[in-house]
ZAMARGU-4260 file (C-alpha; in steps of 0.2 Angstrom, whole numbers, plus 5000, padded with zeros to 4 digits):
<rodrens>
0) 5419/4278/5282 | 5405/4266/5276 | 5408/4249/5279 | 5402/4231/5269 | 5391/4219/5282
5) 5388/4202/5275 | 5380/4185/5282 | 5396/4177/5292 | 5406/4192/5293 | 5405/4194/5314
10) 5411/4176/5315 | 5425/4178/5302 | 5430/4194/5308 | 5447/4189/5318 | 5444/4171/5312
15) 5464/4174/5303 | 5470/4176/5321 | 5462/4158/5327 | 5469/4150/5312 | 5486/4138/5319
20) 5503/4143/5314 | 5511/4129/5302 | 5531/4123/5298 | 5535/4125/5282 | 5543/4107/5278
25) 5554/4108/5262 | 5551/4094/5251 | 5568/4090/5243 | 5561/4080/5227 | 5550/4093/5221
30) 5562/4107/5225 | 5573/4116/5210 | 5587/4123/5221 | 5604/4130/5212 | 5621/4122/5208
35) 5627/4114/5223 | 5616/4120/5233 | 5602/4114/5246 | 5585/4119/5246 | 5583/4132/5258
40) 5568/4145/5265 | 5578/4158/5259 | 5575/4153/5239 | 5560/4157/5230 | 5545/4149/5236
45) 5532/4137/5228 | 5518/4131/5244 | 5509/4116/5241 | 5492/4121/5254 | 5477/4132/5259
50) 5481/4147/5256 | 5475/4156/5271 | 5484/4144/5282 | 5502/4148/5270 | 5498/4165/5275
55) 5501/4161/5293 | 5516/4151/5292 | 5524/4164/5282 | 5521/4179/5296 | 5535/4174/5309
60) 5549/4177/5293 | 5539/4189/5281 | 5527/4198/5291 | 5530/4216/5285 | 5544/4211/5270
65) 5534/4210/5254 | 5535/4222/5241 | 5522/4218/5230 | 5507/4205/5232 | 5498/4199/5216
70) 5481/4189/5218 | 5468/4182/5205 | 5457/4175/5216 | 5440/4168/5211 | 5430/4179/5200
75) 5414/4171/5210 | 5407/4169/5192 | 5396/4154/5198 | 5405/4141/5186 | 5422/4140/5196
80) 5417/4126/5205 | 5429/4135/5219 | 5423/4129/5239 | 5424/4139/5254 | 5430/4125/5269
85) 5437/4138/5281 | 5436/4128/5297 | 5428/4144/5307 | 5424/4139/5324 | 5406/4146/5328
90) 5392/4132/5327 | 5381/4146/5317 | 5393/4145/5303 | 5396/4127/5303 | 5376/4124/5302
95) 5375/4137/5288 | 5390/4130/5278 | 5382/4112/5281 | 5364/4115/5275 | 5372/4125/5258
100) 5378/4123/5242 | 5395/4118/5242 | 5405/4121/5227 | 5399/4137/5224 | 5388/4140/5210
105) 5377/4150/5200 | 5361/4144/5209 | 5368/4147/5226 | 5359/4165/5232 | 5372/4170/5248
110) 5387/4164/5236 | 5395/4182/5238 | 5393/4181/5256 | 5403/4166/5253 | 5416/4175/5244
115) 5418/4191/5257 | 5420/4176/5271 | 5434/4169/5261 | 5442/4186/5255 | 5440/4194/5273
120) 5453/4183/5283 | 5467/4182/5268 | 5468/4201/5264 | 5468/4203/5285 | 5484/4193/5283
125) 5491/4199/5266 | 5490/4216/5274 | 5500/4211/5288 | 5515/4202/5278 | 5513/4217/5268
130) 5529/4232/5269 | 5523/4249/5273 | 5530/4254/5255 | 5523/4240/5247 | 5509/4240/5233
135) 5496/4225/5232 | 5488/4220/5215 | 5471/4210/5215 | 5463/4205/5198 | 5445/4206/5197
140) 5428/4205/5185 | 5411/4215/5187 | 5404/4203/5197 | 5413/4207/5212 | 5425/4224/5212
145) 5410/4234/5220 | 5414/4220/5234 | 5432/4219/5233 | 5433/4238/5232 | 5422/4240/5249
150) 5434/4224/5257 | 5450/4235/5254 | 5443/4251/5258 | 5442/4243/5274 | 5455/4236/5278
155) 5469/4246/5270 | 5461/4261/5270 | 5451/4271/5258 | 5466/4284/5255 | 5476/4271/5252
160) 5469/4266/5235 | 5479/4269/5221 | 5471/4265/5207 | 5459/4252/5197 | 5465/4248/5181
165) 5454/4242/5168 | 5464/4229/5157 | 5457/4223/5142 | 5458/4204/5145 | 5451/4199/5130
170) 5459/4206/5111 | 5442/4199/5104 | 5423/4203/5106 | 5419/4184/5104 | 5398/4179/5105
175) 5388/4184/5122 | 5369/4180/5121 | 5366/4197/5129 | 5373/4206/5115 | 5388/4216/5125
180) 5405/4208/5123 | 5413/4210/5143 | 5432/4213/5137 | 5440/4219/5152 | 5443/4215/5168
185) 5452/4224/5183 | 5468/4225/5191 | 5462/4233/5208 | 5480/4241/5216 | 5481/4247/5234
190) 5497/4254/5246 | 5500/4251/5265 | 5500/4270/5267 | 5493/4284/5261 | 5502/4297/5250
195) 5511/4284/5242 | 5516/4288/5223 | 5521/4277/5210 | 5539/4280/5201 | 5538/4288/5183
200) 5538/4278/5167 | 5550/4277/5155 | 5545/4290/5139 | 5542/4277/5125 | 5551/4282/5108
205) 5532/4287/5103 | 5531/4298/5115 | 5549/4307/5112 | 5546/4307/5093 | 5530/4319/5097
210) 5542/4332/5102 | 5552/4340/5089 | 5561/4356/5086 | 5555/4368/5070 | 5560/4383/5072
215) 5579/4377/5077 | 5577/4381/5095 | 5591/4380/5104 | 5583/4372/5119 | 5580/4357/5107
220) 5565/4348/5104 | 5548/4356/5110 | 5529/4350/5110 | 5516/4361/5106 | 5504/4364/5121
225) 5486/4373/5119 | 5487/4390/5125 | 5467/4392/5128 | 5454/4384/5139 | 5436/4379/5135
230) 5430/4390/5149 | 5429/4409/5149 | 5437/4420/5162 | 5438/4439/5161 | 5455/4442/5170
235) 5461/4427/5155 | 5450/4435/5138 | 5463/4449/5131 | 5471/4450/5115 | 5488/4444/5108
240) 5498/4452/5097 | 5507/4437/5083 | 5524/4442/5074 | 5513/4446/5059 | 5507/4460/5068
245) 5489/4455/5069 | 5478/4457/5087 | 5470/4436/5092 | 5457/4433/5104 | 5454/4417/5112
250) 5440/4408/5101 | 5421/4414/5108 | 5419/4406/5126 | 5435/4401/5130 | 5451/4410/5137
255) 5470/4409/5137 | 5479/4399/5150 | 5490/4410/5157 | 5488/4427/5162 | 5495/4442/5156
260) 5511/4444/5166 | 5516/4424/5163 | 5510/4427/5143 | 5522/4441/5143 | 5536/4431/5152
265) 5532/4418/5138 | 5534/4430/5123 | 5550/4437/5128 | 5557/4420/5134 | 5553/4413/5114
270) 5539/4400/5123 | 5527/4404/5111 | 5526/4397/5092 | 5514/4405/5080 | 5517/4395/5064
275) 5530/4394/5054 | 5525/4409/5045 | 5522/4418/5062 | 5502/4424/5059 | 5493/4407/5067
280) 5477/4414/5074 | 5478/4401/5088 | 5495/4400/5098 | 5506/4387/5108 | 5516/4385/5122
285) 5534/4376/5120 | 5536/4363/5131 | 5554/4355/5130 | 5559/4340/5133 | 5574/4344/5142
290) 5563/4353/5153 | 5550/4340/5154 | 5550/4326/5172 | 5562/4311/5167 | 5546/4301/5164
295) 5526/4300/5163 | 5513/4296/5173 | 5504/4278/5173 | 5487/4276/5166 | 5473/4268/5171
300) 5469/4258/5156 | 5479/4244/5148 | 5476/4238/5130 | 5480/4220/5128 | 5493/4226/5117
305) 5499/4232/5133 | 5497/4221/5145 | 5493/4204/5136 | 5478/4197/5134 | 5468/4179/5140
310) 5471/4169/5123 | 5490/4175/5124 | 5490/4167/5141 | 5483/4151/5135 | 5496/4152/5120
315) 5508/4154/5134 | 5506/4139/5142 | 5501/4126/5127 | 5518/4132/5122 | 5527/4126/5138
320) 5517/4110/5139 | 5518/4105/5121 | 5499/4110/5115 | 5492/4102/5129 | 5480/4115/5137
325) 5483/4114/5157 | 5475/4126/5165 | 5456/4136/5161 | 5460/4154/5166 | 5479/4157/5167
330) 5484/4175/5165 | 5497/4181/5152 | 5515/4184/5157 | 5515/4203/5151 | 5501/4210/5162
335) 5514/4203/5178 | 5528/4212/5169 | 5518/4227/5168 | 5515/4227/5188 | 5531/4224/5189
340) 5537/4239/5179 | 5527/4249/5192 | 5537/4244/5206 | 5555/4252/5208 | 5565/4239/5218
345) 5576/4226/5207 | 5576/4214/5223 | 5559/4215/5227 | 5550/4200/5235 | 5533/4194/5227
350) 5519/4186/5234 | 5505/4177/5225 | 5494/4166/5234 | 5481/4161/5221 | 5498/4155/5211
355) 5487/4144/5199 | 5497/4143/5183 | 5512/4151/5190 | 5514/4165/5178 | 5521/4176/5192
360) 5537/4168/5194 | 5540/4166/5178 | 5537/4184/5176 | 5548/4188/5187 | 5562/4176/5183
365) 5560/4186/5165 | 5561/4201/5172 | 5578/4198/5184 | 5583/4191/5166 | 5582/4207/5156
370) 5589/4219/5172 | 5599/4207/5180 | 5588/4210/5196 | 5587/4198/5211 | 5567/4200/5213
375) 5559/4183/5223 | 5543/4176/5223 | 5533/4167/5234 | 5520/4155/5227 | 5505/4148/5234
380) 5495/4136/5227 | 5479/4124/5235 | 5477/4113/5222 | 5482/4095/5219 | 5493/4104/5202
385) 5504/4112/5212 | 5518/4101/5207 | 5513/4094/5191 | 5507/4112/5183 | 5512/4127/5195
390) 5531/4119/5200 | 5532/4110/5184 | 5530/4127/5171 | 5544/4136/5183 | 5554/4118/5182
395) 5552/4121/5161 | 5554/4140/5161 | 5570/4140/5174 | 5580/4125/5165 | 5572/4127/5146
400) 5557/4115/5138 | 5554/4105/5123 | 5549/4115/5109 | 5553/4112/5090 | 5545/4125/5080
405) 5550/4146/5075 | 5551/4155/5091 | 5545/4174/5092 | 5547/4187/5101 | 5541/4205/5100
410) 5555/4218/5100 | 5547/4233/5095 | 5528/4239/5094 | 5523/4257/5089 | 5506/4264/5081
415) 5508/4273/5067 | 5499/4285/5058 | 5502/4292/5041 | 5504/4311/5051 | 5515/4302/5060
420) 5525/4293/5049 | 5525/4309/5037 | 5534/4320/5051 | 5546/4307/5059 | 5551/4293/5047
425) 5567/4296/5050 | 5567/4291/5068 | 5558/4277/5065 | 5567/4268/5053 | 5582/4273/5063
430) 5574/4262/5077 | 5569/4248/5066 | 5585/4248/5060 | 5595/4251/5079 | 5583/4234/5084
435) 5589/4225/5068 | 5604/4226/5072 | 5607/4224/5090 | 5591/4217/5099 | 5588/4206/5084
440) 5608/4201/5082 | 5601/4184/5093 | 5590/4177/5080 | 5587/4168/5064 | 5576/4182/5056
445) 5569/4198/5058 | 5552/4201/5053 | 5543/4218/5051 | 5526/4223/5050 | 5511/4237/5050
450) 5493/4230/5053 | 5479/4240/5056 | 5490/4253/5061 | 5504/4244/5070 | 5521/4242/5068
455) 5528/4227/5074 | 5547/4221/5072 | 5547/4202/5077 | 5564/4192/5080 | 5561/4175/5075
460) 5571/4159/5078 | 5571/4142/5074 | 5570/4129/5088 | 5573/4111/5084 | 5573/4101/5101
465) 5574/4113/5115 | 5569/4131/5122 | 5584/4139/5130 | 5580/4142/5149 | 5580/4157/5160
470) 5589/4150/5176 | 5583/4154/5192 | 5579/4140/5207 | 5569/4139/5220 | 5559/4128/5234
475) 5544/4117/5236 | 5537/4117/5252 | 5522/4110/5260 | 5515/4114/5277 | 5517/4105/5293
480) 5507/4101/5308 | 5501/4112/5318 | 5514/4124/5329 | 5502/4116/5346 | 5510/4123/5359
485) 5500/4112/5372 | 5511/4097/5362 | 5527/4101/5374 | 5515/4092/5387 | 5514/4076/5376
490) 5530/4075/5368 | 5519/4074/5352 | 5523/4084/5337 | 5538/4094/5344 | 5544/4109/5333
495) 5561/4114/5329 | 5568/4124/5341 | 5573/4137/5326 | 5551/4134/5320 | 5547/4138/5338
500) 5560/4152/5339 | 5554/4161/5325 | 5534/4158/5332 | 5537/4163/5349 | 5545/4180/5343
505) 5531/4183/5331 | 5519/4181/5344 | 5527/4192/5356 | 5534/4206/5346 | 5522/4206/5329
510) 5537/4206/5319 | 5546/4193/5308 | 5563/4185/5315 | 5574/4184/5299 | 5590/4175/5308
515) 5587/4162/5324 | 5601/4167/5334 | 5612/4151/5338 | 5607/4144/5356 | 5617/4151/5370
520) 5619/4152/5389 | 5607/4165/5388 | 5594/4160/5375 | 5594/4175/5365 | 5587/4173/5348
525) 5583/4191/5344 | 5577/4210/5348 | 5566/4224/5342 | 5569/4241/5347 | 5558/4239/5363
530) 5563/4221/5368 | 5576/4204/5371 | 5569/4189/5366 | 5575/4173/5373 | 5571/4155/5373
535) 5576/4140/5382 | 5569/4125/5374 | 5573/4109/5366 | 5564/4096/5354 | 5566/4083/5370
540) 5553/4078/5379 | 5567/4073/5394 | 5574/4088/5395 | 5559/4101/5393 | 5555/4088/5409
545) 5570/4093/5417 | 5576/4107/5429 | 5590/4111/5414 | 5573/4119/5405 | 5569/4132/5420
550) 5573/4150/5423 | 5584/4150/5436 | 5596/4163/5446 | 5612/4160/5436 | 5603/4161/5418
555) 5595/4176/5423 | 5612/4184/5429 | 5620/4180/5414 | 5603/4187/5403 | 5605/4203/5415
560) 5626/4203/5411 | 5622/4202/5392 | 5610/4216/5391 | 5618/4232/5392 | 5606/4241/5379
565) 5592/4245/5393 | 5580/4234/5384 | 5565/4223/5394 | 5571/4205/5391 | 5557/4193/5387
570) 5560/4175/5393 | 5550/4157/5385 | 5554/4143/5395 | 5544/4128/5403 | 5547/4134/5420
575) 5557/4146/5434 | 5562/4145/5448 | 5562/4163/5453 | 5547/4175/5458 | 5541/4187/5443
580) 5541/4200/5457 | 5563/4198/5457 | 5561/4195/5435 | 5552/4213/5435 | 5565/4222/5444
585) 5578/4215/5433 | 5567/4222/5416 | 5565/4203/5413 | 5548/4196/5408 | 5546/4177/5411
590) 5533/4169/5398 | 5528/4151/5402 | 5529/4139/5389 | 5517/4131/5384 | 5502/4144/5393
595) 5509/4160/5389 | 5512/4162/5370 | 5505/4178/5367 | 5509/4194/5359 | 5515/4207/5373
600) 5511/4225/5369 | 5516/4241/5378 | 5534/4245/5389
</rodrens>
């Protein structure tokens, strides 16, 4: 498979594996937890701190957990003002960083080697915290999706792409000097493994009401299918005979879809309608809708009547922060609802670690809203508004807002033409009428609508002080020191002993520890299918001095006791006092802090 080279990109390689894991340290201020309740790791998420480094302190608990990962990372468009800092070790990259343009911009000629060093390390990571069923969603302009597409090719795979969807970002052409509006961006969507296929979608009432039931079929309502193709085969070219008595041919060039022996199945099975007066010169096959899958297939294009567009967005927010305008490039709440339709799980967990104006928690507080899911999110955000604008529009949307004014919402949305309308007005204003009455029960007015073509049926309600909230809570954290093991040395910056437990398995195992095992006689905190984890360790300079710390005969007869499952046993501690040729015949492998913190692969 071809692959993407790029100034920097042998130095950044494995640069996510150098990057030092960090404590997530809850800050209880800025944190929204629930009723009588403490803020704890297990909420939702908002991380005030670089990204890639968040990544990292996030893999000892989620590595291989989240369902869905959602990024809008810099579109590289030269006018972001976005910086690339990563502290990469190699001297090369420090003199290059140091001699260029830092922010990025337009003038900068290696600015996309910029952006492949940044991207390169965080998908590495993002693909490691992702689950092997779950989906990743990355936003993306011209400027760099030819790059971004190579990127994931690489890393994930190129069968593991999904799809790139083209989302019309903008729902007007607005003035470009060149003469082309650019109105779309993408949503560029890859899996952890191949073969993965989405769930079906709902059939949307426009979609049933193009089935329908003329001739009083039994089998209920039916869609007309052609039965030709635009391509002539001689086995497919032969003649039909219509209840009018009268011999048809496929039109010049073309030919039937079916052979002879499935046409004739369809004849006597009634699959074929010929009009209502039984001599059409062009058939069609009856597809019912009782026989039809339970839903449709996504597509790869999404109208911003679909999915939301940019100015939406920006409504969005002036209308959580009282007109003020907050944030440049936020993107609207019903292009995250859409990826969130796609995914099946009501108690999925959702990263996004370009969090910016925070629009995917609040998509996904609206979503556990209308099913009642328990979906999480995880947020993760650089810059200095990660409290005051990313926290603070979850804060409003969770508890409610100020707002006087009507408050819409879109209940209903259909295009309609007059064919349309001609054949199934009936189910139409039944529908209009069924949202009237229930979904619009909640609000002061109901307001209907065609322009251009659409129907709309808005509920409107008057708001005199106060937008009612959609409850939820969650956490603010931001990241601690560095997890230094050399520190046990110094007595400086010791970790937690549940921080340390959670690390030390990580390292060793690859996977993420979800409860710390209490500490016992034995140390055990946790096990894979292959191994025992245990540590002895305390945040005490004194006793990690002491001979209490060391691996000793009777701890490791009690380890040996305890396991009865056949399973090496892997042992952190500061010392032992046994030879590792006696640990090896007990299936006991001693790892000394603070030397041997490493990931151990193999039996």
């Amino acid at each position: 498979m071809p692959t993407l080279e790029f100034k920097g990109k042998q130095f950044i390689y494995s640069h996510h594996l150098s990057v030092p894991f960090r404590e997530l340290n809850v800050d209880i201020e800025k944190s929204l937890p629930a009723l009588d309740r403490k803020p704890s790791l297990d909420d939702n998420l908002i991380i005030h701190g670089d990204n890639l480094e968040a990544l990292k302190a996030l893999l000892p608990t989620h590595a291989g957990k989240i369902d869905c990962i959602f990024i809008d990372p810099p579109y590289n468009t030269g006018n972001e003002g976005w910086c690339y800092n990563d502290n990469v070790r190699s001297p090369l990259m420090k003199e290059w960083l140091k001699k260029s343009a830092n922010p990025v911009d337009k003038e900068d000629l290696e600015r996309h080697d910029k952006w492949l060093c940044m991207m390169w390390p965080r998908l590495n990571l993002l693909h490691e915290l992702l689950d092997e069923d779950g989906i990743i969603f990355a936003t993306i302009d011209d400027i760099e999706v030819h790059r971004l597409r190579l990127l994931l090719d690489e890393l994930f795979g190129e069968e593991c792409h999904l799809a790139t969807f083209a989302w019309q970002s903008k729902d007007t052409p607005g003035n470009n000097s060149s003469g082309v509006a650019e109105t779309h961006n993408y949503v560029v969507t890859y899996t952890k493994r191949p073969g993965f296929a989405l769930s079906l979608k709902e059939r949307s009432d426009r979609q049933i009401m193009t089935y329908s039931n003329p001739d009083n079929d039994p089998r209920k309502d039916w869609l007309p299918a052609p039965l030709t193709r635009a391509e002539f085969r001689e086995r497919d070219y032969y003649p039909l005979t219509n209840p009018a008595g009268k011999q048809v041919f496929p039109p010049k060039g073309s030919s039937w879809r079916r052979p002879p022996d499935k046409m004739k199945w369809l004849q006597r099975d009634n699959r074929i309608w010929w009009g209502v007066k039984g001599d059409a010169e062009f058939p069609m096959e009856k597809k019912f809708l009782q026989e039809a899958k339970e839903g449709v297939v996504h597509q790869t294009w999404w109208s911003y009547e679909f999915a939301g567009s940019t100015r939406n967005a920006s409504a969005e927010l002036k209308e959580l922060f009282e007109g003020e305008k907050t944030f440049e490039t936020p993107k609207p709440r019903k292009l995250l609802s859409r990826i969130l339709e796609l995914l099946s799980d009501p108690a999925a967990i959702v990263l996004d670690s370009f969090a910016g104006s925070g629009v995917t928690a609040h998509a996904v507080l609206e979503a556990n809203r209308k099913d009642g899911g328990n979906r999480r999110f995880i947020l993760v955000e650089c810059e200095d508004y990660a409290d005051t604008l990313t926290a603070e529009r979850v804060r409003r949307v969770i508890n409610g807002y100020a707002f006087t004014g009507n408050h819409r919402t879109e209940l209903y949305r259909e295009k309609i033409t007059w064919s349309t309308f001609e054949k199934r007005h009936d189910k139409i204003l039944n529908r209009v009428e069924s949202i009237e009455r229930f979904e619009g029960a909640g609000y002061d007015k109901v307001k209907k609508e065609i322009v251009d073509g659409v129907l709309t049926v808005t509920g409107e309600r008057r708001i005199e002080e106060k937008a009612p909230g959609l409850g939820g809570s969650f956490t603010f954290c931001t990241l601690g020191e560095p997890i230094e093991i050399e520190s046990l040395l110094t007595g400086k910056g010791l970790p937690a002993y549940e921080t340390l437990a959670r690390y030390v398995f990580y390292t060793a195992t690859g996977r993420s520890l979800e409860t710390v095992a209490k500490p016992a006689g034995d140390g055990f905190i946790g096990e894979t299918d292959l191994f025992r984890i245990h540590l002895f360790y305390r945040p005490d300079t004194a006793w990690l001095r002491s001979n209490e710390a060391a691996l000793n005969a009777d701890i490791v007869d009690i380890i040996t006791k305890n396991n009865n499952t056949g399973k090496r046993s892997i042992v952190f501690a500061v010392a032992k006092f046994m030879s590792q040729k006696e640990l090896t015949k007990r299936r006991i492998e001693f790892c000394q802090l603070p030397y041997a913190i490493h990931r151990i692969l193999g039996d």
